[in-house]
Backbone as CSV, one residue per row, in Angstrom:
resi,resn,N_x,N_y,N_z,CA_x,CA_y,CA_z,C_x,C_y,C_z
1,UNK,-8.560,151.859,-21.101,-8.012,151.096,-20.013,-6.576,150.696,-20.312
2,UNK,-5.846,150.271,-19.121,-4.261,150.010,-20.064,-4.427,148.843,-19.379
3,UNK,-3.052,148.087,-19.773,-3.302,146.670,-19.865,-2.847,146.123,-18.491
4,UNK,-2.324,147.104,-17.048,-2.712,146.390,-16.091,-3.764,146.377,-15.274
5,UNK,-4.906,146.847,-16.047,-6.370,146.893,-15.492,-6.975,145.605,-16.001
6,UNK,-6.245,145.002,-16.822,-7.035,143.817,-18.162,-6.540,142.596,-17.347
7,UNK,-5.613,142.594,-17.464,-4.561,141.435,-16.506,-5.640,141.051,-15.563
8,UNK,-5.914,140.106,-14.739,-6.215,139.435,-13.312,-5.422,139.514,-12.864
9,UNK,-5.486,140.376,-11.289,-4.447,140.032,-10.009,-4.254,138.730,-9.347
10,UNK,-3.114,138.254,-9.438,-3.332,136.446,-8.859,-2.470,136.795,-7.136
11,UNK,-3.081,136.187,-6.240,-2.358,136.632,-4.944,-1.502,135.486,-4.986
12,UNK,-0.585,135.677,-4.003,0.302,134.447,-3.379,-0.081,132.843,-3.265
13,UNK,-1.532,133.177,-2.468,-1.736,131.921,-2.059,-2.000,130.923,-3.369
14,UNK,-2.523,131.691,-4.717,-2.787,131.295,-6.247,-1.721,130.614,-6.307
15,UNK,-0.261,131.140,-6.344,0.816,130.216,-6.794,1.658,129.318,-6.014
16,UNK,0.822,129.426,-4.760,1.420,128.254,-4.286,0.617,126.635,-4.386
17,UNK,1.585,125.929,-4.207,0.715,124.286,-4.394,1.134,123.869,-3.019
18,UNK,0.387,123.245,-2.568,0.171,122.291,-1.658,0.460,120.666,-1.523
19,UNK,1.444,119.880,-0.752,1.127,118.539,-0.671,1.291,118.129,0.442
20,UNK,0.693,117.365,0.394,0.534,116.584,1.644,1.388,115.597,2.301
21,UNK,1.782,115.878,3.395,3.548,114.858,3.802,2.535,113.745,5.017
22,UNK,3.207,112.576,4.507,2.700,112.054,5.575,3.767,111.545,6.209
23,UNK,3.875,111.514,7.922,4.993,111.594,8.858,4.380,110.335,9.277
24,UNK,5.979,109.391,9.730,5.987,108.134,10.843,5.691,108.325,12.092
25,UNK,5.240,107.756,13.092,5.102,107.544,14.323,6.078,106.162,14.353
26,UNK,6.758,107.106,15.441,7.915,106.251,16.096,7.091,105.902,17.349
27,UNK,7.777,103.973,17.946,7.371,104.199,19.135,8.307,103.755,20.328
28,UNK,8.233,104.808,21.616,9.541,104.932,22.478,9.707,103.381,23.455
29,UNK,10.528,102.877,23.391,10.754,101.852,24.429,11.592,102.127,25.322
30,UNK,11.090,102.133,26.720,11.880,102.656,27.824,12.393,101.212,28.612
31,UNK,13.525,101.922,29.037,13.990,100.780,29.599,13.726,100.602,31.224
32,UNK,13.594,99.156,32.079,13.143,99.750,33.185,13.941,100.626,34.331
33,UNK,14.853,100.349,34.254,15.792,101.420,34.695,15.055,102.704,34.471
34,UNK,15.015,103.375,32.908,14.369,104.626,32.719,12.919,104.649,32.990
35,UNK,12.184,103.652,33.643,10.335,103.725,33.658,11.091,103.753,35.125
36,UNK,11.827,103.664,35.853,12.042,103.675,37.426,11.864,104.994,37.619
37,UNK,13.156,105.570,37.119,13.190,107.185,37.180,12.507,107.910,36.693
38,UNK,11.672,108.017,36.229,10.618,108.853,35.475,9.374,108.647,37.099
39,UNK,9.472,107.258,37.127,7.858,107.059,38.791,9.056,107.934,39.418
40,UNK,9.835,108.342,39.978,10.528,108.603,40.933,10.153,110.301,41.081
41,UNK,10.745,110.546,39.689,10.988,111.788,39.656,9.459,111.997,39.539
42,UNK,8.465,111.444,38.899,6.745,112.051,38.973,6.480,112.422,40.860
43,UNK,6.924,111.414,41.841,6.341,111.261,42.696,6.873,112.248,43.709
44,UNK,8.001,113.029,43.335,9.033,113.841,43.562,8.377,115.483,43.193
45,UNK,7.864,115.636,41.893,7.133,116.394,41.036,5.815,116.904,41.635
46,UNK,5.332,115.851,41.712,3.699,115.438,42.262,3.221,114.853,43.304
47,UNK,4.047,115.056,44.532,3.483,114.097,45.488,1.990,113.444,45.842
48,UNK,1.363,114.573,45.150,-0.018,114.379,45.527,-0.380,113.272,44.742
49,UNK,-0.058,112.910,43.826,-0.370,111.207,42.862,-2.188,111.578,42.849
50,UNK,-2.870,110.236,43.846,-3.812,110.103,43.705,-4.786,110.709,44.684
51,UNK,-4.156,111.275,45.613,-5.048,111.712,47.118,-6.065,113.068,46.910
52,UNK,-7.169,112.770,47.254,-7.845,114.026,46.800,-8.001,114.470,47.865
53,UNK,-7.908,116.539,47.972,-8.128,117.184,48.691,-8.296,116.983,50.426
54,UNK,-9.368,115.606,50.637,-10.224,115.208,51.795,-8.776,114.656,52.949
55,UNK,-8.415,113.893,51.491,-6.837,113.001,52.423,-6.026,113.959,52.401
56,UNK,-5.529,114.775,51.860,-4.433,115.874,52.060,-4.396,116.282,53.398
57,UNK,-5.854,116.701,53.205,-6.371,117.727,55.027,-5.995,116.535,55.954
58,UNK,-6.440,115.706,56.274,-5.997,114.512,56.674,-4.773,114.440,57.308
59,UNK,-4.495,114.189,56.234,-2.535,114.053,56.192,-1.628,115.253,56.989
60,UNK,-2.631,116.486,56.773,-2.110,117.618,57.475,-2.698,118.231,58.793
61,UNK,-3.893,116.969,59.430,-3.939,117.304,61.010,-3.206,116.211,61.288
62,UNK,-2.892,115.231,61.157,-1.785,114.140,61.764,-0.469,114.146,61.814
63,UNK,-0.232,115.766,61.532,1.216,115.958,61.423,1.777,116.222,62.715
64,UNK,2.679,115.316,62.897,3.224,115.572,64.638,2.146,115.045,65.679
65,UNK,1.574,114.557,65.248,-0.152,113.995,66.169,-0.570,112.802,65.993
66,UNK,-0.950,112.124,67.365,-1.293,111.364,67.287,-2.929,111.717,67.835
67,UNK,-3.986,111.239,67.065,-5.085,111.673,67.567,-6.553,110.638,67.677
68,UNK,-7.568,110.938,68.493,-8.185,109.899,67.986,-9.235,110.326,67.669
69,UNK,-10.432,109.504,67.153,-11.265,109.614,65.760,-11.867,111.207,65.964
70,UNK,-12.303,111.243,67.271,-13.157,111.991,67.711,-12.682,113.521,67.421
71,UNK,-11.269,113.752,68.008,-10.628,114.777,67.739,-10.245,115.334,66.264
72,UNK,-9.732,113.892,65.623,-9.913,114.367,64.156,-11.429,115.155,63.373
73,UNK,-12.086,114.144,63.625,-13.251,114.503,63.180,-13.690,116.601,63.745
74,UNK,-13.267,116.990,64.515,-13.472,118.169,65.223,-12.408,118.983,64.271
75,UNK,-11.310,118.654,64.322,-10.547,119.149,63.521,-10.804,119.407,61.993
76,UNK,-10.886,118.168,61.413,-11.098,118.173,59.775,-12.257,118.933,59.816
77,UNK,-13.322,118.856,60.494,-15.089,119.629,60.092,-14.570,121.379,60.566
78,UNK,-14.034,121.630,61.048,-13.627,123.036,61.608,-12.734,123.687,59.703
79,UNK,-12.006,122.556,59.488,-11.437,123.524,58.241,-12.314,123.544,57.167
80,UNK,-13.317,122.528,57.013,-14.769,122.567,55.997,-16.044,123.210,56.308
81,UNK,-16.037,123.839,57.149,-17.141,124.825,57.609,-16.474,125.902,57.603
82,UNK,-15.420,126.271,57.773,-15.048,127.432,57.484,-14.770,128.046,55.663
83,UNK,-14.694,126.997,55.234,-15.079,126.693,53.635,-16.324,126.443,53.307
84,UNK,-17.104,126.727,54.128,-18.747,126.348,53.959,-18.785,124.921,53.144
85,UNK,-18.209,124.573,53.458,-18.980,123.047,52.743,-18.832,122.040,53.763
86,UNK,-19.789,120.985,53.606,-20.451,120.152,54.013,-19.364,119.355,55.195
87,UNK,-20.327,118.818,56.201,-19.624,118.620,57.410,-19.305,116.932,57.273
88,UNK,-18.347,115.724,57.374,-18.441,115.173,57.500,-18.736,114.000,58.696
89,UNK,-19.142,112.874,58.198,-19.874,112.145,59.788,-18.561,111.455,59.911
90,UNK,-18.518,110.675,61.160,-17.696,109.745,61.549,-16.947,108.474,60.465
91,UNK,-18.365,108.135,60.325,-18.273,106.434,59.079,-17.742,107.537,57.690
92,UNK,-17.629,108.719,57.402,-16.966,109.253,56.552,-15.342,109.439,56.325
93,UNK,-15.422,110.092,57.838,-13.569,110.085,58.338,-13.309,108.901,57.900
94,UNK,-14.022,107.855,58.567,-13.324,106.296,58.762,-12.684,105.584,57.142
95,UNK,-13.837,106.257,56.066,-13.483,105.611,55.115,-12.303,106.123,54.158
96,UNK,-12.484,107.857,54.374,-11.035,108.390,54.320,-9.658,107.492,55.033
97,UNK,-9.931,107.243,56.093,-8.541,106.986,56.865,-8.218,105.497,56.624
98,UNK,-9.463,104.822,56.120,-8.897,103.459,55.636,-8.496,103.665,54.269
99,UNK,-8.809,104.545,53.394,-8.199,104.776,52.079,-6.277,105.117,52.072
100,UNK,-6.439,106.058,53.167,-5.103,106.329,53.273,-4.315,105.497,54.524
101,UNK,-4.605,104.315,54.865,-4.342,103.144,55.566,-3.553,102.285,54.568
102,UNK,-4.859,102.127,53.682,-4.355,101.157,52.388,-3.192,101.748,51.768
103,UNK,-2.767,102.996,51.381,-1.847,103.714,50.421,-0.368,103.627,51.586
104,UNK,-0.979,103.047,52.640,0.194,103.083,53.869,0.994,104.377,54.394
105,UNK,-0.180,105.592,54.230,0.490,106.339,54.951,-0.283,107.134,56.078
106,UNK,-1.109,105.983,56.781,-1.569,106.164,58.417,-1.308,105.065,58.740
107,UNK,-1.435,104.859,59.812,-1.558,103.781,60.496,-2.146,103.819,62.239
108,UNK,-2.596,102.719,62.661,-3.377,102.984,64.024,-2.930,102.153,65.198
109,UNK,-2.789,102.627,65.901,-2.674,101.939,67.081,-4.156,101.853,68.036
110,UNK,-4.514,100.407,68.947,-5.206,100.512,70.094,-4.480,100.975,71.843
111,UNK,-5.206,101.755,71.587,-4.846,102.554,73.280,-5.977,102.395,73.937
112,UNK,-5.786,102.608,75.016,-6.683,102.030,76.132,-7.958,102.440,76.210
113,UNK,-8.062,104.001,75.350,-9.239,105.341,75.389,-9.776,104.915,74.300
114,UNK,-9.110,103.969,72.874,-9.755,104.448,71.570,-8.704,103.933,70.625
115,UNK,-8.801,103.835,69.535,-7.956,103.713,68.064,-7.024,105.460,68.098
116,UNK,-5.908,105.049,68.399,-5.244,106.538,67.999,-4.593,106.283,66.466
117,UNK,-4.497,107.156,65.080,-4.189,107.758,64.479,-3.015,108.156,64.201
118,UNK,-2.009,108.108,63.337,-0.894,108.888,63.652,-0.282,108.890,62.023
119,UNK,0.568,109.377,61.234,1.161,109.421,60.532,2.347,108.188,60.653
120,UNK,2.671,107.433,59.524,3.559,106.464,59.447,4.835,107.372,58.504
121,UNK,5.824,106.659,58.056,6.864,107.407,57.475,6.666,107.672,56.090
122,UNK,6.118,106.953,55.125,6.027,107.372,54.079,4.567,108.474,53.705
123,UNK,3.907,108.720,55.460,2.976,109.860,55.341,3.807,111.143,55.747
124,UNK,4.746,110.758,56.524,5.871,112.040,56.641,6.598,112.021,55.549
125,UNK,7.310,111.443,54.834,7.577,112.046,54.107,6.941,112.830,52.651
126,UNK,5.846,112.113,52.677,4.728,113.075,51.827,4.750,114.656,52.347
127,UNK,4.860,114.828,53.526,5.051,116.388,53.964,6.023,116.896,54.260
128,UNK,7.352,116.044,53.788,8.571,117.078,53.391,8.272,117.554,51.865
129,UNK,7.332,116.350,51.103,7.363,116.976,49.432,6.106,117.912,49.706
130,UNK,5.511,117.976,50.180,4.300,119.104,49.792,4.790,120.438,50.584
């Protein structure tokens, strides 16, 4: 045998050593000026924030419309049956449209026929960002 058969092969990882670094956590303080612009630019980014799917549709038969419950309700169930899913009742709409009442971007008027429906401005402008 010659003597680089006798030797042990040592690989790389053999001569290397290892230690262990331990790193700081810094922590960021924003100023409110900069926590302004950051909501601004998110809401700019993301209009959608918190509204799920149900209020979107919503938001997008009241565009240019003023309508009332009845008609909505015909409307919104026409784009969820054609998605096969589930039809909603009246006291369903209602609790949608008071959700997005509260977020202030419906609002209702009484007319002589019924509660009409309509988009307020900060629900229009939700549909220049989307």
């Amino acid at each position: 045998m010659s003597d680089k058969e006798k030797t042990p092969k040592t690989t790389a990882k053999d001569n290397v050593v290892l230690k262990k670094v331990e790193t700081k956590h810094q922590e960021v303080k924003l100023s409110d000026k900069e926590v302004g612009m950051m909501k601004k630019f998110e809401r700019e980014v993301n209009p959608k924030r918190d509204l799920t799917n149900d209020e979107i549709t919503l938001i997008n038969i009241l565009e240019k419309q003023k309508l009332f419950m009845d008609r909505i309700a015909i409307k919104f169930n026409q784009t969820r049956q054609t998605l096969g899913m589930q039809l909603f009742k009246l006291k369903d709409l209602q609790g949608l449209i008071d959700s997005l009442t509260a977020k202030g971007l419906v609002a209702t008027r009484d007319a002589p026929a019924g509660k009409v429906f309509y988009l307020t401005e900060a629900g229009l402008e939700f549909l220049d960002l989307v």
